[in-house]
C-alpha positions as CSV (number, residue, x, y, z in Angstrom):
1,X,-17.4,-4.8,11.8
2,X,-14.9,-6.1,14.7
3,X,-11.9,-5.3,14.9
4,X,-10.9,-8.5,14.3
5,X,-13.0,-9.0,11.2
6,X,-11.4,-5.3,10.0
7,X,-8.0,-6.2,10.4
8,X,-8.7,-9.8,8.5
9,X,-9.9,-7.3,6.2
10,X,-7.1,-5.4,5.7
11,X,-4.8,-8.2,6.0
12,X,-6.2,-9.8,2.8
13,X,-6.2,-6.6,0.6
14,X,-2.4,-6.4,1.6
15,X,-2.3,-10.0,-0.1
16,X,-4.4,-8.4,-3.0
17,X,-2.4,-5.4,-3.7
18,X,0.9,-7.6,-3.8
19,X,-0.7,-10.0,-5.8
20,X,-1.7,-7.4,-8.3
21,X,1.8,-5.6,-8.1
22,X,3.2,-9.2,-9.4
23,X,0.3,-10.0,-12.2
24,X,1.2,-6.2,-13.9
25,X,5.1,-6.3,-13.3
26,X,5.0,-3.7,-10.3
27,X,6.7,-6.0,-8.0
28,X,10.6,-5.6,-7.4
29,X,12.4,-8.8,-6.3
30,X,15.2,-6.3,-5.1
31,X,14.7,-3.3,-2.4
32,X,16.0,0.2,-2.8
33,X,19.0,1.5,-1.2
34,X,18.5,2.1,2.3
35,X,19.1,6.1,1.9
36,X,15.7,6.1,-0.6
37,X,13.4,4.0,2.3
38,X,14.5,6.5,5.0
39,X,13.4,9.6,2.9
40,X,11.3,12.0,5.4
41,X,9.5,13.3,2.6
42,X,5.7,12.2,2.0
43,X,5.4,8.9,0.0
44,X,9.3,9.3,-0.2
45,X,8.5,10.7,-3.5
46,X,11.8,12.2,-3.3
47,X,13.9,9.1,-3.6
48,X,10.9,6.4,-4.5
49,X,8.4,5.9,-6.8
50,X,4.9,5.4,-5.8
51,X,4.7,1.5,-6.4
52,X,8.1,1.2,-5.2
53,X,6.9,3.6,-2.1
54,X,3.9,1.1,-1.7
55,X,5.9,-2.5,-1.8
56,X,8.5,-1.6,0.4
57,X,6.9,1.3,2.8
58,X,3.5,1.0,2.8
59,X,2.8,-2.8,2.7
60,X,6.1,-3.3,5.1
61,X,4.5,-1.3,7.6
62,X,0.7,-2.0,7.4
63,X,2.0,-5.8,7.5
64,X,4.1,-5.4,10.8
65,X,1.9,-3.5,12.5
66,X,-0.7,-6.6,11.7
67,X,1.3,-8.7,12.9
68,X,2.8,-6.6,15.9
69,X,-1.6,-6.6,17.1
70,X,-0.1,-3.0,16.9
71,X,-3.0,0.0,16.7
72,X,-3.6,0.5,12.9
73,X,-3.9,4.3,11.4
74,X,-6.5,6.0,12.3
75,X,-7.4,7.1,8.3
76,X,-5.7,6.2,4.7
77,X,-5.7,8.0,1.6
78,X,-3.7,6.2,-0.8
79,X,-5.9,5.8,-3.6
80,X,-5.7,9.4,-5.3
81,X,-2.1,9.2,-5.6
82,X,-2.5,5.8,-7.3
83,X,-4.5,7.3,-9.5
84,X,-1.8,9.8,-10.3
85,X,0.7,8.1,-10.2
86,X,-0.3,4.6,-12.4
87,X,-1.5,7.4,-14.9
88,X,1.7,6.6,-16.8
89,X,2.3,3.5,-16.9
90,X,1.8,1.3,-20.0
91,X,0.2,-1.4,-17.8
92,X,-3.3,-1.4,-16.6
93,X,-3.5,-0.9,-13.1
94,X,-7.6,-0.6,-12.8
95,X,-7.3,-2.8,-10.1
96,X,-5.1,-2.0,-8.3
97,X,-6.6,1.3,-7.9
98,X,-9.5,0.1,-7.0
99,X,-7.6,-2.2,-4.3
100,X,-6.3,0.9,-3.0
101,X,-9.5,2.6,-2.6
102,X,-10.3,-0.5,-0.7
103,X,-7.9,-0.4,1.5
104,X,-8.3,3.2,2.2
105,X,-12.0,2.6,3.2
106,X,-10.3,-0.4,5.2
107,X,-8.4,1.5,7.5
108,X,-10.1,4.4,7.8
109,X,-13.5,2.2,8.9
110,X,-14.5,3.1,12.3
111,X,-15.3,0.2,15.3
């Protein structure tokens, strides 16, 4: 795969994953305080939760970095803590999931 092809790739499961944060309700119109994005702490599971960690963290930053042409991660992991995490929830976030483990392979694809 190209690079360009890979970070088309990528680029459209970012679209995916927010698309299937709006369809189950995971999608906040409103951010969290600044304090709770600057958390230093993995995932900011100290002051986020993981979708909120994964609308306003993770997709913020895969997005600019797309944007910037900027070099991508080397390796993602995202999809176990989905897992975890969407465990609880009354909604069924199969997909979502599964577009995680997606974008996990995504990124972590070698040229």
């Amino acid at each position: 795969m190209t690079t360009d092809t890979r970070r088309q790739r990528i680029t459209d499961l970012l679209h995916s994953i927010e698309a299937e944060m709006r369809r189950s309700g995971l999608w906040e119109e409103i951010a969290p305080n600044p304090q709770a994005l600057a958390s230093s702490a993995p995932f900011c599971y100290d002051t986020l939760q993981f979708q909120q960690w994964l609308q306003w963290v993770f997709l913020a930053r895969m997005r600019a970095l797309l944007d910037a042409g900027a070099p991508l991660p080397g390796a993602c992991d995202i999809q176990p803590l989905a897992e975890h995490s969407f465990a609880e929830l009354p909604q069924d976030t199969t997909h979502l999931v599964q577009l995680c483990g997606e974008i996990d392979r995504a990124i972590s694809e070698r040229n």
